[in-house]
N, C-alpha and C positions, 0 to 999 in steps of 0.2 A: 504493500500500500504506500509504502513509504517513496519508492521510488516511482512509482507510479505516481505521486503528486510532484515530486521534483522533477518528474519528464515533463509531465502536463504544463505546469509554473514556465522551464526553458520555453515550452513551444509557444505560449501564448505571449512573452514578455522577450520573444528576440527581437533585438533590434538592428537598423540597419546602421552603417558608421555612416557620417554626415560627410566624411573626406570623398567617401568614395563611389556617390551616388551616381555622381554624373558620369563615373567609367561602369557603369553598368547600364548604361542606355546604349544600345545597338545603334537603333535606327532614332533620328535625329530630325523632330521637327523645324519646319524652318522660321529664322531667329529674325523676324520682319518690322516686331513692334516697338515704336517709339515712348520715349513719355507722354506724348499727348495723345497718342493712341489705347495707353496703358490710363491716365485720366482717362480719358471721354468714354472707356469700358466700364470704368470705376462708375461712374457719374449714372452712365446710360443704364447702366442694371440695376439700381438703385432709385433714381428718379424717374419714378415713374408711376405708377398705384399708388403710391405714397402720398403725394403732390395732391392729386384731381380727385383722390377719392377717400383717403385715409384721415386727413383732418377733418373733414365736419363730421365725418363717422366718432371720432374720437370725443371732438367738440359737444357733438349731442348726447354722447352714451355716457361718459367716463368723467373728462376733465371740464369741463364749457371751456371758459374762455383760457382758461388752467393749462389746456392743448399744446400751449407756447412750454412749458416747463416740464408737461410730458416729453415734447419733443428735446428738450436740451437734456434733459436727464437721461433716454436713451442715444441720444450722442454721445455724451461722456463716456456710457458704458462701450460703447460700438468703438469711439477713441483709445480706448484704451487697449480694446483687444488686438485694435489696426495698431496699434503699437505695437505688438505681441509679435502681430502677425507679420509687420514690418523687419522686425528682428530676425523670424523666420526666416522670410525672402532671403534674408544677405547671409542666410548660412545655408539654406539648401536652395538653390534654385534651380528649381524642376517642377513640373504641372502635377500637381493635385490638391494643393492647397492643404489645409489643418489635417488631411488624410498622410502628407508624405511627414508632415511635422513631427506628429505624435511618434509616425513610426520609428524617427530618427529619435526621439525625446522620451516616449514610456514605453513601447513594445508594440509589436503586431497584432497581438488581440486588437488593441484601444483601439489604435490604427483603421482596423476593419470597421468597429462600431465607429468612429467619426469616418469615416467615407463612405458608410451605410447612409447614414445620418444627413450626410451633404448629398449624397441622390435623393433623399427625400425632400430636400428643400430645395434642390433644382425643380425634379420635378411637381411639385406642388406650386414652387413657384413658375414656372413655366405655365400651367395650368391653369393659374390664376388669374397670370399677365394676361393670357389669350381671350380668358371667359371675358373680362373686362374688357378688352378691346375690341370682342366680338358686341359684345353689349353696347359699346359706343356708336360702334357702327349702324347698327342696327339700330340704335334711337335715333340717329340722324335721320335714317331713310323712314322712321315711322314705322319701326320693328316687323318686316315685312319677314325675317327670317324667324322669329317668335311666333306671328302668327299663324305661317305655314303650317312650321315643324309639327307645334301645339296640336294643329289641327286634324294632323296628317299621323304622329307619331307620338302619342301622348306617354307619358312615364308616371306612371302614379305609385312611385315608390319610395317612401319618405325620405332615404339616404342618397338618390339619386337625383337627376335635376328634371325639371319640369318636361323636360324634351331635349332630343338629341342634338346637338350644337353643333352642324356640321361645318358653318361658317369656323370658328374658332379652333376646329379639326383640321381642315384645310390650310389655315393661318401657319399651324405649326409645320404640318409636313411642308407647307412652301419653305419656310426657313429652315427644316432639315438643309431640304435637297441646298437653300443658298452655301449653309456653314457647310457643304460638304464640298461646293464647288471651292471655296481656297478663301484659306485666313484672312489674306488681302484685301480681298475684294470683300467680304462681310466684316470688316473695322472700315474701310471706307465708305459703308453704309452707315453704319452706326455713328462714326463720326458725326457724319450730316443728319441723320436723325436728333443725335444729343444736343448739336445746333438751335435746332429749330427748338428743341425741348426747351433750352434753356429760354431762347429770345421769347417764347411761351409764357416761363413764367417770370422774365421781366414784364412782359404785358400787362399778365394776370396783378401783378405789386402796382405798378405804375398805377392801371386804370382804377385798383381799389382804391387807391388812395383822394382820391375825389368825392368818395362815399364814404370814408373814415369817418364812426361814429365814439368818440368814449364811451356814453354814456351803456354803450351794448358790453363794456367790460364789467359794467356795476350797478346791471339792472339789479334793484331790490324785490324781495322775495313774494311783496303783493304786489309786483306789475305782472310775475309772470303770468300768463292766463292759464285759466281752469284747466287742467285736466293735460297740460305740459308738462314733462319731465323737465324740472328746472331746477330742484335742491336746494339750495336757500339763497341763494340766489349771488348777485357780487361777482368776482374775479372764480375766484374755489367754491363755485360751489355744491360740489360734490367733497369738499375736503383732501387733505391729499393723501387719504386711502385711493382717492377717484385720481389722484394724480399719478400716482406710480402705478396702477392698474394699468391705466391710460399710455403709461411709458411702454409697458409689455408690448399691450399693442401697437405703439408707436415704434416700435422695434422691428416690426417687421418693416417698415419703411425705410430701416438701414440694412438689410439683407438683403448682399449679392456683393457691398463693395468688395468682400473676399472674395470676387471672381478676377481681381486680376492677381490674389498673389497664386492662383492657376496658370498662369502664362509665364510660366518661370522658363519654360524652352522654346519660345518664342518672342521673348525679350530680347533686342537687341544687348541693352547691360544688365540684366534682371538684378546685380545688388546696388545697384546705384539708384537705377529708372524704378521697379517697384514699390521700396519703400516710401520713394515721393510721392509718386503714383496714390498709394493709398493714403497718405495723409492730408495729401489735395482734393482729391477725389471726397474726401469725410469734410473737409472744411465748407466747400463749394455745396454741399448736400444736408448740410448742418446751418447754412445761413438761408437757403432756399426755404428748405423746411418750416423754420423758425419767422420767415417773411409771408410766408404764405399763410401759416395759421395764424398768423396777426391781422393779417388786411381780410381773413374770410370771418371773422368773429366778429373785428371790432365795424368790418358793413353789416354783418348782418346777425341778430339777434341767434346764439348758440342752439338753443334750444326749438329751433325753429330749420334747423339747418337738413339738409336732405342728408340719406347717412350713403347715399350709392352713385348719386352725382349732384353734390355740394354746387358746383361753380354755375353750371348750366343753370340750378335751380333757382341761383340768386340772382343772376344776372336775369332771368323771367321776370323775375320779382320789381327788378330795377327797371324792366323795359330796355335793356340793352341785347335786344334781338344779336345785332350784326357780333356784338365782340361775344356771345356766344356762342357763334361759329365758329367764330377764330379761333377760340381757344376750345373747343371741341378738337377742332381740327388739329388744334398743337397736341392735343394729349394723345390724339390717335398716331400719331409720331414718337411720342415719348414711349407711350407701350409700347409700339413696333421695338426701339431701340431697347429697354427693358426687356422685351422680350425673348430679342435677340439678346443680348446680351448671357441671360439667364440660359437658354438653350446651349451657348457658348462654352460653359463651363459643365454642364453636366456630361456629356460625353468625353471630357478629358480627367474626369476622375475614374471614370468606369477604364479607359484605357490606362493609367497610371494603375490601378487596383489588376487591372488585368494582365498587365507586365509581370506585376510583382506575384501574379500565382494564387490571387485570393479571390479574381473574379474569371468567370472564363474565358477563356483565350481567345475567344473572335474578336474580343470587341479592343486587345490589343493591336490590330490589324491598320497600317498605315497603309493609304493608297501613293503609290510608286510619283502619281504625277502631280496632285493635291495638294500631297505632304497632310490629309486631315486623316485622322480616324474615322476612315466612314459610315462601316457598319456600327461601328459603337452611335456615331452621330444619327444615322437614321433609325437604329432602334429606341434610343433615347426619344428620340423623335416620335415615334409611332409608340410609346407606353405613352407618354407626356398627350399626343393628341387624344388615343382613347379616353387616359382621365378624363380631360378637359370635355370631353361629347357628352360621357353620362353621366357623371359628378358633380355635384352639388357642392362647392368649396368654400361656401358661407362658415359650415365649422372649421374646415381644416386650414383655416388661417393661423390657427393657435400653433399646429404642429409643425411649420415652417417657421417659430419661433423658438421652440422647445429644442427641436435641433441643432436648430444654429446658437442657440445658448450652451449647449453643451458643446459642440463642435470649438467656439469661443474659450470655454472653460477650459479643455484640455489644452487647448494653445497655451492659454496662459500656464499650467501645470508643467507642460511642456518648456518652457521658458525657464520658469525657476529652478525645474532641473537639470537643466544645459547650463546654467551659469553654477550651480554649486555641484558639477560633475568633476571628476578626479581630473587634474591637470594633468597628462601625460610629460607634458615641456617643465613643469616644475620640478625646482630641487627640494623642496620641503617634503623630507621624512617624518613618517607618523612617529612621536614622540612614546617611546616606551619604556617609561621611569617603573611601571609597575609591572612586572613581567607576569608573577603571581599573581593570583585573583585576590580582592580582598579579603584581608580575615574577617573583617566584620562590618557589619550593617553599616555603622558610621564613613569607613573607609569608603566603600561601596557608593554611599550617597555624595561624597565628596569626589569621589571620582565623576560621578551621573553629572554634578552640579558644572565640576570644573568643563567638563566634555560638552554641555551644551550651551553651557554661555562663554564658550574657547576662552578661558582664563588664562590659558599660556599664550594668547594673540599669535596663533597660525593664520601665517599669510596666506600660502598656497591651498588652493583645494587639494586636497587628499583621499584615500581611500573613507577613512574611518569620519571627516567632516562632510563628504558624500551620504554617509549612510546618518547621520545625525541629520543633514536638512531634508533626505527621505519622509526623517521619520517623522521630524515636524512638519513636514506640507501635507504631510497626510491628515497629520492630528488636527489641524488648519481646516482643513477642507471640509472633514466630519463636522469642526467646530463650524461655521461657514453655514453647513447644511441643515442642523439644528438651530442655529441663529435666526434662520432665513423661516425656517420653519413654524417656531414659537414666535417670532415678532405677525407676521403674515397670520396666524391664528387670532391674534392676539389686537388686532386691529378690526376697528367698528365703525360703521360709519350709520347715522340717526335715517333710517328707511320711511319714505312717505306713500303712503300707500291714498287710491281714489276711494270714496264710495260705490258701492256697485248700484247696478242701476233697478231700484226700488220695482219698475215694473217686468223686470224679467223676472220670473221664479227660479231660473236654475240661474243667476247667476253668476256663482261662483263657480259655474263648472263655464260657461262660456265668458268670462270676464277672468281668467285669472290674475292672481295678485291685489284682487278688488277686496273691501272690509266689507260685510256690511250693518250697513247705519241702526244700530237697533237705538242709538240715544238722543237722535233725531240732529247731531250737530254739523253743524254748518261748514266747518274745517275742514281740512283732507287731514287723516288718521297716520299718525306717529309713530313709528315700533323706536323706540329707544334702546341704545346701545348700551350692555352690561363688560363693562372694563373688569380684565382679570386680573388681580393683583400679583397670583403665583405667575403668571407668565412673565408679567412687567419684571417682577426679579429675575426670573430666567434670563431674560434679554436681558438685562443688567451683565449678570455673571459670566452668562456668556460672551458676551462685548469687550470683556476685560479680558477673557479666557483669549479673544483675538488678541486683542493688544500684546499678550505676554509671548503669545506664539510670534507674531510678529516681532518684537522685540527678539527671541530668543534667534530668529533666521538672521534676523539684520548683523548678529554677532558672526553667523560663518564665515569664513573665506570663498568667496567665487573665485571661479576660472578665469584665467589670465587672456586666453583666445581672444586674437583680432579680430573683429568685424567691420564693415562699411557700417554699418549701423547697429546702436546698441539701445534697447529700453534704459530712459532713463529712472535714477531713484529706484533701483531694486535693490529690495524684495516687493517695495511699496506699491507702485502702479500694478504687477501681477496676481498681487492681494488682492487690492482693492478691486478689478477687472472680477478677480474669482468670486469674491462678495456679492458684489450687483450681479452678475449674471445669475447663480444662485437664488438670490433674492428674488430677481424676475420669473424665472421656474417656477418657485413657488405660486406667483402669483396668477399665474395658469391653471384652468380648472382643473378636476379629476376627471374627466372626462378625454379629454388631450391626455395625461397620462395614459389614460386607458390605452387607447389607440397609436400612439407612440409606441408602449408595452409590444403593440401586436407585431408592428413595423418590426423594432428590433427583433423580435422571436422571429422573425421569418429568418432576418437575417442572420441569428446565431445559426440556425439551421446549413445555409449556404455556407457557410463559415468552416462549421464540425465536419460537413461532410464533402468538401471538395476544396477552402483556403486551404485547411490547415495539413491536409496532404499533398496539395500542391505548391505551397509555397515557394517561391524564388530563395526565398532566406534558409529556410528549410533542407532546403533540393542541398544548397553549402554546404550545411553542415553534417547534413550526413555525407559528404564527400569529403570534409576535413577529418570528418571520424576514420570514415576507410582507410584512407592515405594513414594516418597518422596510425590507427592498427596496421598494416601491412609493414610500414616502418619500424615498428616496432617489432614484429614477428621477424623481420628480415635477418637480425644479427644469427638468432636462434638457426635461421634454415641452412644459414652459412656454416655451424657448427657441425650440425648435424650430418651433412653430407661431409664434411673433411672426418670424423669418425666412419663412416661409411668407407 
């Protein structure tokens, strides 16, 4: 049994060396992309759903006018990981993004589960992008495609979508076949798509700003009218339970900018051009955001806001017929380029995963004149179109958050263990004044104490201060996910509930959420929030419990290794990245677990029964075993036969 866990443990925690990635690529995509084709990727897969459709959704549901601080607070958290992920790039550059990371950083398992993780959020978001786009389209022309299908092909199945979406099916395989015809030529779309995106939402800022209202950041709680979801009204008023809820999903409006650190083999200088790439890319996407959910709030009254197309519906409002077309017509560019974009990156993880022996080998298949992964690109393609036909992706928004917060996490995990990894180049020997084990309890803990707050000030990383900030990031993490847990419990926010409506008899079965009125009062009905005080200590304790963990990493010695680019202030920024993202999980329903739960169970399945015997890593080391037995046997055979 024994060995039998220590086999299992090697095979799921080998890792790959970071020196020697790039002499394991055979075939060699070609290296075309600029920095400002590496931005305008960034930019274009990112701005896009976010922009035209996510803030008033947010605005109305989560934070009202609050949207602005949702949005900064998942930036911060998205900066920080593009930091992470930054640091990445300039040490392994090669496509697959937080898939190649982890594998050089914690092991092949993890590896598998975040490149599982990132096909889900490719395609969901691909699927997503499309539905919307297709949706755009078709309210331009007066849903001629809704009416048909509806009529022709009805779906009456509550998981699935109203009807088959063959517009939005088509959209994708078009951009299959483009991303298969050459890298080149689909960035020089996109490019010009993310153009137009942007001049869009210059537009969209400029022309609000002529309808700039204050007074709609501080409506009080008796303007709002009857039977509004409007919370107490003001800046917050949903409080900021509703704000960081609000960030969750505003999170997903920064998912994709990790599609350019995938073009690590077709960067022209991938450690120089990508880490800019991403933090421009986040900047540029973080002041849009931030300008857009300001001029859509403060025109137009939060709580009043359409939750599936905000812009068009305000500008009706306004009587600005012509500018919304225009900006109709910019979003339908923006998607496109989002779209693209997001398509972009899912097929080159499935090919980097399929190099390395952990997904199957077709889809590592380069075409000779291309230079793309084609078959990986057109099956990605044709899963992603199916979703998108008969899926219903209203819920599974949450799981393209879920994912890339984890995906996120380990990056940053990933990070903290590459810098406190054993320095090969260092001359600092592990100090071994006590050779003997303690005699006694006392010894023992003065030993524990000196060894993790490095009392004797070792510089170099070493074997044994490796295995000390192991052990603390681990303990961190656990601490992290408990934190996240009891504060996220532990949070209430005052529920306003309508009266139901007196002349219905069953209405609390068709009016859900409704009170009803038995005391005759005139108000809308209060559920008050019960604050627990054992939690409130928990978070306390555990708070500090961070703190001291923290504290105790910041004492280790990291690793001396050059890079183009390095995170700054570690351990702190990789902490802090692990916390918020953490934090944000939590605030995802159970339900999103659930189905997340199922996703990965498929994928341990493909894993057990074809990675982990076909591994590229793997195929190695039982090839250094053989050699290395044969070698060994060799002396022996030489003996044997001179006796003979």
């Amino acid at each position: 049994m024994m060995k039998l866990r220590e086999t299992l443990y090697r095979v799921m925690f080998r890792r790959k060396n970071e020196d020697d990635i790039e002499d394991d690529q055979q075939k060699k995509l070609a290296r075309v992309l600029n920095l400002v084709d590496l931005t305008a990727l960034g930019v274009g897969s990112t701005l896009g759903v976010g922009v035209y459709v996510l803030a008033g959704n947010v605005a109305r549901i989560e934070a009202g006018p609050a949207v602005v601080l949702s949005f900064i607070l998942a930036a911060f958290a998205s900066a920080l990981a593009g930091l992470c992920y930054a640091e990445f790039a300039a040490r392994v550059p090669r496509a697959g993004s937080a898939y190649v990371y982890s594998y050089v950083g914690v092991g092949e398992f993890v590896a598998f589960v975040i490149g599982w993780n990132l096909i889900l959020e490719y395609v969901i978001g691909t699927a997503s992008v499309a539905k919307a786009f297709s949706n755009y389209i078709d309210a331009l022309l007066d849903y001629p495609v809704k009416t048909t299908m509806t009529y022709l092909f009805p779906m009456n199945v509550s998981f699935l979508a109203d009807y088959p979406d063959v517009l939005s099916f088509s959209l994708v395989l078009l951009l299959s076949i483009i991303l298969s015809w050459g890298v080149r030529e689909s960035t020089m779309i996109n490019n010009v798509f993310t153009v137009v995106n942007l001049l869009t939402v210059v537009t969209v800022i400029l022309s609000g700003l002529f309808k700039v209202n204050s007074y709609n950041w501080s409506i009080p709680k008796q303007d709002i009218p009857k039977g509004a979801k409007g919370g107490e009204g003001g800046f917050m008023p949903f409080g900021w339970a509703g704000v960081t809820a609000g960030a969750a999903k505003c999170f997903y409006g920064f998912i994709g900018f990790d599609s350019v650190a995938t073009t690590g083999e077709e960067a022209k200088k991938p450690k120089r051009d990508i880490p800019l790439a991403i933090i421009l890319s986040l900047t540029i996407i973080t002041f849009a955001y931030c300008c857009i959910s300001s001029v859509l709030t403060l025109m137009w009254p939060y709580y009043d806001q359409d939750i599936d197309a905000p812009f068009p519906y305000v500008y009706d409002q306004l009587g600005w017929t012509t500018l919304k077309m225009i900006v109709s017509s910019g979003a339908i560019f923006a998607m496109f380029a989002s779209l693209l974009a997001s398509m972009f990156s899912m097929p080159r993880i499935l090919m980097t995963m399929a190099q390395d022996g952990l997904m199957f080998n077709m889809f590592s298949i380069i075409h000779p004149k291309f230079k793309t992964p084609v078959l990986a690109t057109l099956m990605a393609g044709l899963f992603a179109g199916i979703i998108t036909a008969l899926l219903n992706l209203d819920q599974l928004m949450n799981m393209m958050s879920i994912g890339t917060l984890l995906a996120y996490t380990i990056v940053c995990i990933c990070v903290l263990m590459l810098r406190y990894r054993n320095d090969p180049d260092g001359d600092e020997l592990v100090k071994k004044q006590d050779i003997n084990e303690p005699e006694t309890r006392s010894d023992f803990f003065k030993a524990q104490v000196e060894k993790y707050f490095n009392l004797s000030n070792v510089d170099n990383a070493n074997k044994e201060t490796e295995r000390v900030a192991t052990t603390i990031t681990v303990l961190y993490i656990c601490t992290c996910a408990l934190f996240s847990l009891v504060t996220v419990q532990q949070e209430c926010v005052e529920t306003t509930h309508q009266w139901c409506d007196e002349n219905d008899i069953n209405a609390t079965d068709f009016q859900p959420g409704c009170v009803v009125n038995v005391n005759n009062s005139t108000t809308p009905f209060k559920q008050a929030c019960v604050a627990n005080s054992f939690a409130k200590c928990m978070s306390v304790i555990l708070a500090i419990g961070l703190l001291f963990l923290l504290l105790l990493l910041t004492r280790q010695p990291q690793s001396n290794k050059k890079l183009s680019f390095k995170v700054p202030l570690v351990p702190l920024i990789p902490c802090v990245s692990i916390l918020m993202n953490i934090y944000l999980m939590m605030k995802l329903d159970i339900i999103t677990w659930i189905r997340f739960s199922i996703w990965l169970t498929i994928g341990l399945f493909i894993y057990a029964f074809y990675g982990m015997n076909n591994s590229t890593e793997g195929l190695k080391q039982k090839i250094e075993q053989r050699s290395s037995r044969s070698s060994s046997a060799e002396p022996i055979h030489q003996i044997s036969s001179v006796n003979l």
